[in-house]
ROMI-815675 format. One record per residue (C-alpha): x, y, z. Coordinates in steps of 0.25 Angstrom, whole numbers, plus 5000, padded with zeros to 4 digits. Each point is the difference from the previous one (the first is absolute). Example, Ala and Ser with C-alpha at 12.3 -4.5 7.8 and 13.67 -1.06 7.14 Angstrom:
REM residues 2
504949825031500650144998
***
This chain:
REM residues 530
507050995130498749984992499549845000500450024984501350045002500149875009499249924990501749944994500149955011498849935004500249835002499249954988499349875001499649914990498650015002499750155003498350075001500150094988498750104999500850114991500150034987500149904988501249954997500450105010501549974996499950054986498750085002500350144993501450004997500350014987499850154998499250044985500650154997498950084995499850084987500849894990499449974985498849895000501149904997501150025010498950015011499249884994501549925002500250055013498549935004500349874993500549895009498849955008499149964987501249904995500349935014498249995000500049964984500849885005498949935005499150014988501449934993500449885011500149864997498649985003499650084988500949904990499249874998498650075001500350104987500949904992498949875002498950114996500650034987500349854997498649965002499250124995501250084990499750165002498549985007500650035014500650114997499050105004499949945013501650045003499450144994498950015009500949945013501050114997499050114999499249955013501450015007500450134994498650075006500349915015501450055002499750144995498950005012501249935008501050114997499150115003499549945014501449995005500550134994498850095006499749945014501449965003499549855003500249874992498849904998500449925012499950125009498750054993499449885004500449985013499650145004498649984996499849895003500049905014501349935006499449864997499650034985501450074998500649865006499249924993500350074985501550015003500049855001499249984987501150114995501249925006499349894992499950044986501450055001500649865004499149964989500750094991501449965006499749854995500150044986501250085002500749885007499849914990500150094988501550045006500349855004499749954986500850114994501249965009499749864996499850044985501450104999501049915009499449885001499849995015499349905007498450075004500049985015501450075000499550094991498850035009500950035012500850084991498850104998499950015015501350085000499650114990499850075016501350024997499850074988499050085005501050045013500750064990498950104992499750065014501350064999500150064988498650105003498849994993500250074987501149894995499149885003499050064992501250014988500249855003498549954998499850104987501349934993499649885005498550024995501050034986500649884999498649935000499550094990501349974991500049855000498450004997500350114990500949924994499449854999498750064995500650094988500749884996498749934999499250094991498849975005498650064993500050165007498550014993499749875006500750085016499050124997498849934996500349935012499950145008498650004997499049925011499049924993498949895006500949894997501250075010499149935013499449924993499749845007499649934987501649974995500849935007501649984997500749915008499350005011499950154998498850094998500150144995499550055013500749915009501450054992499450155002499649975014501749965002500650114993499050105008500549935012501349994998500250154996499050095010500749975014499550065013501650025005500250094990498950105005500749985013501350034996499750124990499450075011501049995008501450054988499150094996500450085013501449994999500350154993499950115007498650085001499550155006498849945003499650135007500150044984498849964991500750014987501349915004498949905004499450014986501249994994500649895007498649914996500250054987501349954997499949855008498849994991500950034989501049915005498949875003499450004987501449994991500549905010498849944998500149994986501249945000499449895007498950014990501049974989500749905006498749905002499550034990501449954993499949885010498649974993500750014984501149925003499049895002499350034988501450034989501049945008499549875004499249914989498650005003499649905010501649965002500150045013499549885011500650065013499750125000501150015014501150084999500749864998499349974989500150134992501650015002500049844994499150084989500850104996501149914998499349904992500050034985498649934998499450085007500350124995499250074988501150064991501449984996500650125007499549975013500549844996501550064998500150085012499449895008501249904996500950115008499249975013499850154999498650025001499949905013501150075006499450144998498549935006500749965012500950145003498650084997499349895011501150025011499850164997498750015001500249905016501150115005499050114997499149955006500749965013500250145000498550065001499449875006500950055012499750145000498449975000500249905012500650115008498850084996498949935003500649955014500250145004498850044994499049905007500849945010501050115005501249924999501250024994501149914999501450014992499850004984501049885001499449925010498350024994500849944987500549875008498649975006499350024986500949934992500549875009498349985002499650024985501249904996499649895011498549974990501050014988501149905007498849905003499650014987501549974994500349895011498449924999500649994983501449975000499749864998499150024987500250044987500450154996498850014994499449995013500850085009500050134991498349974999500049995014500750155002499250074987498849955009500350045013500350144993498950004995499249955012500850125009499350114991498649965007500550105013500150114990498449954994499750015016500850135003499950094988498550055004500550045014501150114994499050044989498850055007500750065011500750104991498750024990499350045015501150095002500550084991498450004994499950095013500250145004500349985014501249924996500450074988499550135002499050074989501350024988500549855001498949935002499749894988499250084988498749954996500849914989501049965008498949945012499049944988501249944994500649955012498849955005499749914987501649954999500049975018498449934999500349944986501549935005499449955012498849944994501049934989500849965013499049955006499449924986501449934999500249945015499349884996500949964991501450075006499449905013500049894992501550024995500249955013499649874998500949974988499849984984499249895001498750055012499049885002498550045001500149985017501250114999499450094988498750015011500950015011500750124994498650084996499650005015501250055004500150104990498750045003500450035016500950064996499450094993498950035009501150025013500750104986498650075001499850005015501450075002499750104990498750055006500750015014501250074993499150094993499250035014501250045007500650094989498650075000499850015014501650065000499750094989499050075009500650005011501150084994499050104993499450035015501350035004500550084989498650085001500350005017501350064995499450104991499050065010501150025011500950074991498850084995499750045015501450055004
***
C-alpha cells in the first residue's frame, strides 16, 4: 500500500516538520469550473480578499481614523486613499507570488534565504502578530464588557476561548469560513453605514479631503497632541500590515490550478486581483467612514478618549452629538450597541486570519506545523498576559485610567508592525520584480515595480520617521526630558538594527535569486544535450 494511502492512519503529534505545500490542508481544493461568464467566475475567486481585507478593518484601525477626523475634519482622508491603494498594489504582487510558484511568502524567504535569517524574521513575524493579537484582545474584551456588562479580566479570559470557535471553522471547509468573514465584514459595514447617514456629514468636504495637499504631513499644526503627519503616520500603520502579505499569499493557493497551463495561471492572477481590490474597497469604505464619523457624528473636538470606551460613552451622550437625529437614536442606546456588535465582529474575524497566517509563516520559516487549535491557545493566552497586566496594574485607579492604559498599550503594540512591515514588503518587491521567480509573463510590469518600489521605500521611511514618537508612547502621556531623550536613542537603534537586517536580507535573496538562475540555466543545458 502506498505511504498516501497510509497517510489516515498515521499518529499525528502536536508539533509535526511540515516542508509542503501551504496551508497544505486546504491548498487546491476548492475546484474553479472553467468557461463561466466573468461574474460567476469573478464569484467563484472571491473569498481570500474578504478574510485579507479584515486587517486593513481590525480594531487597531478604529481610534487612529476616528481621532484623525476629530482633530483635522476631512484632511486625513487622502492618507486612508493612499494606504488603500499602497495595499491594493502589495497584495496583488502577494496573490500572484503564491499563485505562480506555488509558495507563500514565508516559503519564499526561507528558500532564498539562510536557516538563521529565516529564524530570526519568523521571530520578528511571530512579533507583529502578537502585536496585532493585543488589539484584538482588547477590542473583543471591551466589547464583552460594553454588550453584557462582564467584568474585563473575565472578559479577557473569555477571548482565550474563541479557540473554540475556531475548532468549529476547520470543519466546515474553507469556502464557508470564507461566507462567515464576508457577512461578518457586512455587519461592520452596516452599523458604520448607518451612524454616518444619520450624521449628514459635509460629502464635498469627504472628497475634497481625497485630494493630498502640504498641509496632510504637515508638522506646523498641532491638535491634541496630534500632528497631521503624526495622525497620517497612525492611520498608515495601522492599515498596511505585514501579516496580510503573508496570509494572502498563502489563500490565494487554495483553488485548484493546471499550472502545467499558462492561461489557467493567467486567469487565476487575474481574478484574485479582481477579488483583492473590491475587498479592499470595502475596507476602503469603511475607514474612511470611521474618519466621518469623527467629523459629522461626533461635535468637533467632543471626543476626549478617543478608546473605544470612550467613543461607545460618546455615542450615548447627546452632547456630544452634532444633530438631532443622531440625538434621538442615541437615547435608544442604539448607536452604542451597534459600535460595540461591529467591535466584536471586526475581533472574531480576526481571530480567524490571525490564526491562519500563524500557521503560515511557521511552516514557512520554521517547518513546523502544529494543530490550528493549539497555534490559536499559544497566540492568544501570550497576547492576553500584556493586556491582563495592564487591567490588573489599574484596577484600583479611575476608569479614566484603566481604559488610557489599554488605548495605549494598543497603541504601543502597533510598533512590531513599524519594525515588521519592511521585512514582508521588500522580499515580495525583490521577488516577483524578478523573472527567475515569476518567469518572464508574471513578473512585475515596469509600473507595477516603480510603483511598488516608491509605496515599499516610501512606507518604510514614514515608519522609520514615526519610531521616535510611537517609542515615546511607551513612556506614558506625560514623557520627561530624561524619557523623551531615552526614547530618541532607542529609536534610533533600532532603526539602524531595522537597516542592518534589511541589507542581510536583501544579500541573501540576491545571492538566492542567483543561485536558482544557475540551476535553472544547468537545467536547461542538460535538457538541451539529451
Amino acid at each position: 500500500m502506498s505511504e498516501k494511502n497510509n497517510e489516515p492512519n498515521r499518529k499525528h503529534k502536536l508539533i509535526e516538520y511540515a516542508n509542503g505545500p501551504s496551508l497544505e490542508e486546504i491548498n487546491g481544493t476548492i475546484e474553479v469550473p472553467k468557461n463561466m461568464s466573468f461574474w460567476k467566475t469573478l464569484f467563484a475567486y472571491s473569498g481570500p480578499g474578504a478574510l485579507v481585507a479584515v486587517g486593513y478593518m481590525d480594531p487597531g484601525n478604529w481610534s487612529t481614523s476616528i481621532t484623525g477626523g476629530q482633530n483635522f475634519q476631512y484632511m486625513l482622508m487622502s492618507v486612508i486613499l493612499i494606504s488603500s491603494l499602497i495595499a491594493m498594489l502589495l497584495q496583488y504582487m502577494a496573490a500572484k507570488l503564491g499563485i505562480v510558484s506555488q509558495m507563500d511568502l514565508a516559503q519564499a524567504i526561507r528558500a532564498r534565504t539562510s536557516k538563521s535569517l529565516g529564524i530570526v524574521l519568523w521571530i520578528l513575524t511571530e512579533f507583529a502578530i502578537m502585536a496585532t493579537d493585543i488589539a484584538e484582545v482588547i477590542g473583543a474584551a471591551i466589547a464583552l464588557y460594553l454588550l453584557f456588562g462582564i467584568p474585563l479580566i473575565i472578559a479577557v479570559f473569555i477571548t482565550v476561548f474563541d479557540v473554540l470557535v475556531l475548532l468549529l471553522l476547520t470543519k466546515i471547509g474553507f469556502r464557508k469560513i470564507e461566507a462567515i468573514v464576508v457577512c461578518l465584514i457586512l455587519v461592520i459595514l452596516f452599523v458604520f453605514v448607518y451612524q454616518v447617514a444619520l450624521s449628514n456629514p459635509d460629502w464635498g468636504g469627504v472628497i475634497r479631503g481625497l485630494v493630498p495637499t502640504a498641509e496632510t504631513f504637515s508638522t506646523s499644526k498641532s491638535v491634541a497632541g496630534m500632528t497631521p503627519l503624526s495622525g497620517s503616520l497612525g492611520i498608515i500603520g495601522a492599515t498596511v500590515m505585514p501579516h496580510n502579505l503573508y496570509l494572502h499569499s498563502a489563500i490565494s493557493q487554495t483553488r485548484k490550478i493546471d499550472h502545467s497551463d499558462e492561461e489557467d495561471v493567467a486567469r487565476t492572477v487575474k481574478f484574485a486581483a479582481w477579488d483583492s481590490n473590491i475587498q479592499l474597497s470595502f475596507a476602503f469604505v469603511v475607514n474612511s467612514l470611521l474618519l466621518i464619523m469623527g467629523v459629522a457624528v461626533f461635535k468637533s473636538g467632543a471626543v476626549k478618549d478617543p478608546s473605544f470606551f470612550g467613543l461607545y460613552e460618546a455615542l450615548s451622550n447627546t452632547s456630544m452629538l452634532s444633530n438631532g437625529i443622531l440625538i434621538s437614536v442615541a437615547k435608544s442606546g442604539a448607536l452604542s450597541a451597534l459600535f460595540a456588535i461591529a467591535l466584536l465582529a471586526s475581533g472574531q474575524n480576526s481571530t480567524i486570519t490571525g490564526t491562519l497566517t500563524g500557521q503560515v509563516i511557521m511552516e514557512g520559516f520554521v517547518h513546523m506545523r502544529m494543530p490550528l487549535w493549539l497555534r490559536r491557545l499559544v497566540t492568544r493566552l501570550i497576547s492576553v498576559i500584556p493586556v491582563l497586566i495592564c487591567v490588573m496594574l489599574t484596577s484600583g485607579k479611575s476608569a479614566i485610567d484603566e481604559h488610557t492604559a489599554l488605548n495605549n498599550l494598543m497603541n504601543n503594540s502597533q510598533v512590531f508592525l513599524a519594525f515588521a512591515l519592511p521585512f514582508s514588503m521588500l522580499p515580495l518587491l525583490m521577488m516577483t520584480d524578478s523573472a527567475v521567480e515569476m518567469g518572464k509573463r508574471f513578473k512585475n510590469s515596469l509600473w507595477v515595480k516603480g510603483l511598488g518600489w516608491l509605496s515599499v521605500i516610501g512606507l518604510t521611511v514614514l515608519n522609520m520617521i514615526g519610531l521616535p514618537d510611537a517609542v515615546l508612547g511607551f513612556f506614558g502621556d506625560n514623557p520627561t526630558a530624561a524619557q523623551t531623550d531615552l526614547s530618541k536613542v532607542i529609536a534610533y537603534v533600532l532603526i539602524v538594527a531595522i537597516l542592518a537586517l534589511l541589507a542581510w536580507t536583501i544579500y541573501d535573496l540576491r545571492r538566492g535569486n542567483k543561485r536558482v538562475a544557475e540551476q535553472q540555466l544547468a537545467a536547461a543545458a542538460k535538457e538541451g544535450t539529451k
